[in-house]
N, C-alpha and C positions, 0 to 999 in steps of 0.2 A: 096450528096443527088441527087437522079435520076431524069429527068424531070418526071418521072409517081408516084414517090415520092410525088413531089409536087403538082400531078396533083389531089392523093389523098387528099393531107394534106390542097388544094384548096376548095376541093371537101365536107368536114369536118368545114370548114368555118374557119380552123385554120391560113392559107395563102390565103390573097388577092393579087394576081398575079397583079391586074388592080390599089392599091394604091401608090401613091407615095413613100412612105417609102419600095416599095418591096423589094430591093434590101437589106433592113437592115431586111428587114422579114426575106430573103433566110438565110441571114449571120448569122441569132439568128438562123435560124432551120438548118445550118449544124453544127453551136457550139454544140447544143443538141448532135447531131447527131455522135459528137466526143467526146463526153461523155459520150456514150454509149447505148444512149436514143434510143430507135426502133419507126417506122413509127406509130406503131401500140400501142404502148403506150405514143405517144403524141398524138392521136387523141383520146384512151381510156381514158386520164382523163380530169376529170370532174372537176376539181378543177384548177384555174391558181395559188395560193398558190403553189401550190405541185408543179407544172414545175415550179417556181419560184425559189423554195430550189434545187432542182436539179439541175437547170442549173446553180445557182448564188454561191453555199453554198460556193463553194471555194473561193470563192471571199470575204464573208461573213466572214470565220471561216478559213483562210489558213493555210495550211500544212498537214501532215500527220494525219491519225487519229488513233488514241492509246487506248484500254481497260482500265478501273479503276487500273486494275491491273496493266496495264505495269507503269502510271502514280504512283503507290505507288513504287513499283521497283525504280524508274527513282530518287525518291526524299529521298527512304528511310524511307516510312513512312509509315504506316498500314494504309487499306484500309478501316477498320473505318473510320479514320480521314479524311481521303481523301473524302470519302464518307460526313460526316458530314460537310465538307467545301461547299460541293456540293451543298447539303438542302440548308445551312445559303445564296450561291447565289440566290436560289429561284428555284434550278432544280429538276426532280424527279431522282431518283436511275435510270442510266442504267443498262442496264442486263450486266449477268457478261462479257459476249463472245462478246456484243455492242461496236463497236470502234466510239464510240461519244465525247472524246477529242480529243482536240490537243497541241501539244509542248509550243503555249500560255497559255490552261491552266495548264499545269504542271510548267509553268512558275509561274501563279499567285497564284495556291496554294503552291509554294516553297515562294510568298511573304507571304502570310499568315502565313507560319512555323517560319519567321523571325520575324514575329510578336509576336508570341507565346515566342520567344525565349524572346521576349523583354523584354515583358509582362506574360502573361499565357493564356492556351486555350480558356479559356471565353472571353477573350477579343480579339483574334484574330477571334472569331466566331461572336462577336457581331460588329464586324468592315466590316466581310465579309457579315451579314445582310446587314448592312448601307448601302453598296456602293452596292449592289445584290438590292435591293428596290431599289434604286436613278436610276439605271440604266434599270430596268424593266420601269419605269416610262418613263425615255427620250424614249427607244425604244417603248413602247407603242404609244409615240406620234406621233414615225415619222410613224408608222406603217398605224397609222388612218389618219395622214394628206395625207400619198402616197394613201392609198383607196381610200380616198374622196377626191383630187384634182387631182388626178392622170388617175387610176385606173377605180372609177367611170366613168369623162367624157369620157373617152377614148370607156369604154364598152356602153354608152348613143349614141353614134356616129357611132357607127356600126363595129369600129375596130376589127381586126383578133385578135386570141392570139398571133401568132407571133409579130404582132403592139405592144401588150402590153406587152411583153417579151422584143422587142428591145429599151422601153421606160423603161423599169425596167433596163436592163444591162446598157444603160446612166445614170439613176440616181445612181447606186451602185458603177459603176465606177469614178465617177465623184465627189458624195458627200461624200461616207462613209469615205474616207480618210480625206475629209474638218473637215468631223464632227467630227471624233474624234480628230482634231487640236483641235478644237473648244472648243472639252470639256477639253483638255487640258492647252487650257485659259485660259477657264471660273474657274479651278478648284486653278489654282495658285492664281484669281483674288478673290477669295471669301477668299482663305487661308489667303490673308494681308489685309481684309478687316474686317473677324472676326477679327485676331491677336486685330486689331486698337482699338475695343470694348472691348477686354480684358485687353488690356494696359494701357485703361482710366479710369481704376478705379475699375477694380472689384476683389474681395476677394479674399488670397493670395491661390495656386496651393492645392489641397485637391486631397483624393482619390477617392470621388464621383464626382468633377468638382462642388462643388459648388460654384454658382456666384449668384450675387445679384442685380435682372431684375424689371421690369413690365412684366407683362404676359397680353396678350388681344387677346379676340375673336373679329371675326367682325361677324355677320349672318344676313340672309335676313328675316326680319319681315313679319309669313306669307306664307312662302316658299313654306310651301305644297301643300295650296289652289290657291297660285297663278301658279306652275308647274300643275296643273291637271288642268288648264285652260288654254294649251299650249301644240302643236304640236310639235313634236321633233327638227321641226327646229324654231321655236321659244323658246323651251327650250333653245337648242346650242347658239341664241342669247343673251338670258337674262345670260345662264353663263360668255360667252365670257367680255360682260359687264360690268359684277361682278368682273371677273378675273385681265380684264383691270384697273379697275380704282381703284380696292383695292392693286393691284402691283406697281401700278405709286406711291400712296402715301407713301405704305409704304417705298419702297424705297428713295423716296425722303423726308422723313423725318428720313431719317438713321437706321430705323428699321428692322428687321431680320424675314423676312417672313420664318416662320418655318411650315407649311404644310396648305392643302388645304383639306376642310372635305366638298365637295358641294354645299352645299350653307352654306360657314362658312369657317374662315379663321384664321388662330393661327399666331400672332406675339409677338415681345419681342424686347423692345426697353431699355436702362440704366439709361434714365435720364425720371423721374415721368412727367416733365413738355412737354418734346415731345411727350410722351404717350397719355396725356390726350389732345392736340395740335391735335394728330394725330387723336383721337378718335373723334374728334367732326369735322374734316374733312371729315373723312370715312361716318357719318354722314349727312353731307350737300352735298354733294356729288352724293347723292341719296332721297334728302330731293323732289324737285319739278320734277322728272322724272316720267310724268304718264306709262310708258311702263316698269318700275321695281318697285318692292316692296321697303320698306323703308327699313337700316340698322341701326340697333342696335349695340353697344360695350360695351364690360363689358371689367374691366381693376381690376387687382392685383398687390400688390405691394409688393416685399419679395424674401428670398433665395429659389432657386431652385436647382434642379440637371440638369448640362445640362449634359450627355451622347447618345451615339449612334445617336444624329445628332437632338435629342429631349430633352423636359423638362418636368419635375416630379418633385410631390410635393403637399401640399397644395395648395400653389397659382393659383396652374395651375387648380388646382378644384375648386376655389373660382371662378378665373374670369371666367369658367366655367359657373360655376350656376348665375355667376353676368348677364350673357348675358341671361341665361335662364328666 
């Protein structure tokens, strides 16, 4: 990149020549710059998103990138299916001539066919739901904690986009490979942690998975009137709080935090007497705290179906309406 390059790309507010970090500015704007990026369309966008994906994606999504088609070719499988695996991760249809895979995904939808094989196509599409939702979730969070701890101060302070380019390339290099250790942990850690809940007692192997639980809401008493009396960064408190102290318990009373509905929270514990233990925790808990609303819990007792990562049923409509 030329010095009159930079003199432009200065000039645009996109490199600060005078901060500390320039040096890692230059080095993020000749990376661009070998990636095909021109002067004139790092200063024409308008969006750090978009030089985000550009400069990082390979980083992001490595290897080659391959059409639906070449991916149905590669596995041997019609490009329906291929395509239908695609939805159930939660993506839209690329165009047909769009090279938006790559060799990992042809990788995961050949695990999914294995799945099929096991099993049959509805159950390998409702597995690739499961784990397409679980993982939109984690990625949504990291996406909003990097904005707003990240991102945000950075752009409050005056930083260039190259600043916050060279602050994005150390976080992607740095974490994405952590995190997905991570989740590779936490996923083995949960697999012998359910097993342990199934093995202590509940009803023998069925085609539906039914087992035989407590189902409990926990909700915020109130919820509505007290968020429309709250700024959004006091809303982000009062969840955080919520989030906090309904996760501590439940976990520490062995129970199986099965989703979070806003201000509301779905769990499922084995034994009646932790349940109702846990419920009246969850309860005092938020009993004398003038700055949150009080919590409520309804609790059922009976067979369920647990699949696709959820539970169905009766019970799950009683304690439902019990909390309502």
């Amino acid at each position: 990149m030329s010095p009159s390059d930079l003199e432009r790309l200065a000039a645009a507010r996109v490199y600060d020549p005078a901060a500390d970090d320039a040096p890692a500015q230059r080095a993020i704007l000749e990376r661009l710059a070998a990636q095909g990026l021109t002067v004139d369309e790092i200063v024409g966008e308008d969006r750090l998103g978009t030089l985000v994906l550009r400069a990082f994606g390979h980083l992001i999504r490595p290897g080659e990138r391959l059409t639906v088609a070449d991916v149905a070719t590669q596995l041997g499988l019609p490009v329906d299916v291929v395509l239908r695996v695609w939805r159930a991760w939660g993506f839209p249809d690329p165009a047909p001539a769009e090279r938006g895979c790559t060799p990992a995904d042809a990788d995961a939808i050949g695990f999914f066919r294995a799945v099929a094989d096991f099993g049959d196509v509805e159950l390998a599409l409702h597995a690739a739901r499961t784990i397409g939702t679980a993982m939109s979730r984690v990625a949504e969070s990291e996406i909003a904690l990097v904005r707003s701890h990240l991102e945000a101060p950075l752009q409050q302070s005056g930083a260039s986009a190259a600043s916050l380019l060279s602050h994005y390339a150390n976080l992607i290099e740095q974490f994405l490979p952590a995190t997905l250790r991570v989740l590779d942990t936490l996923h083995r850690h949960h697999l012998e942690h359910l097993a342990r809940r199934y093995s202590g007692g509940a009803l023998p192997p069925s085609a539906f998975n039914v087992v035989d639980l407590v189902v409990g809401f926990a909700d915020l008493t109130g919820s509505t009137a007290f968020v429309q009396r709250l700024d959004l960064a006091g809303l982000d408190r009062a969840i955080t709080v919520f989030e906090d102290r309904t996760s501590d318990l439940i976990a520490a009373a062995g129970a199986t935090l099965v989703k979070r509905l806003g201000d509301a929270v779905m769990f499922v514990v084995p034994a009646p007497i932790v349940a109702c233990t846990l419920a009246l925790d969850l309860v005092e808990a938020f009993a004398d705290d003038p700055t949150q609303p009080p919590v409520k819990v309804g609790l059922a007792a009976g067979q369920v179906v647990a699949l696709r990562g959820d539970f169905y049923g009766p019970v799950v409509h009683l304690a439902a309406r019990v909390v309502a």
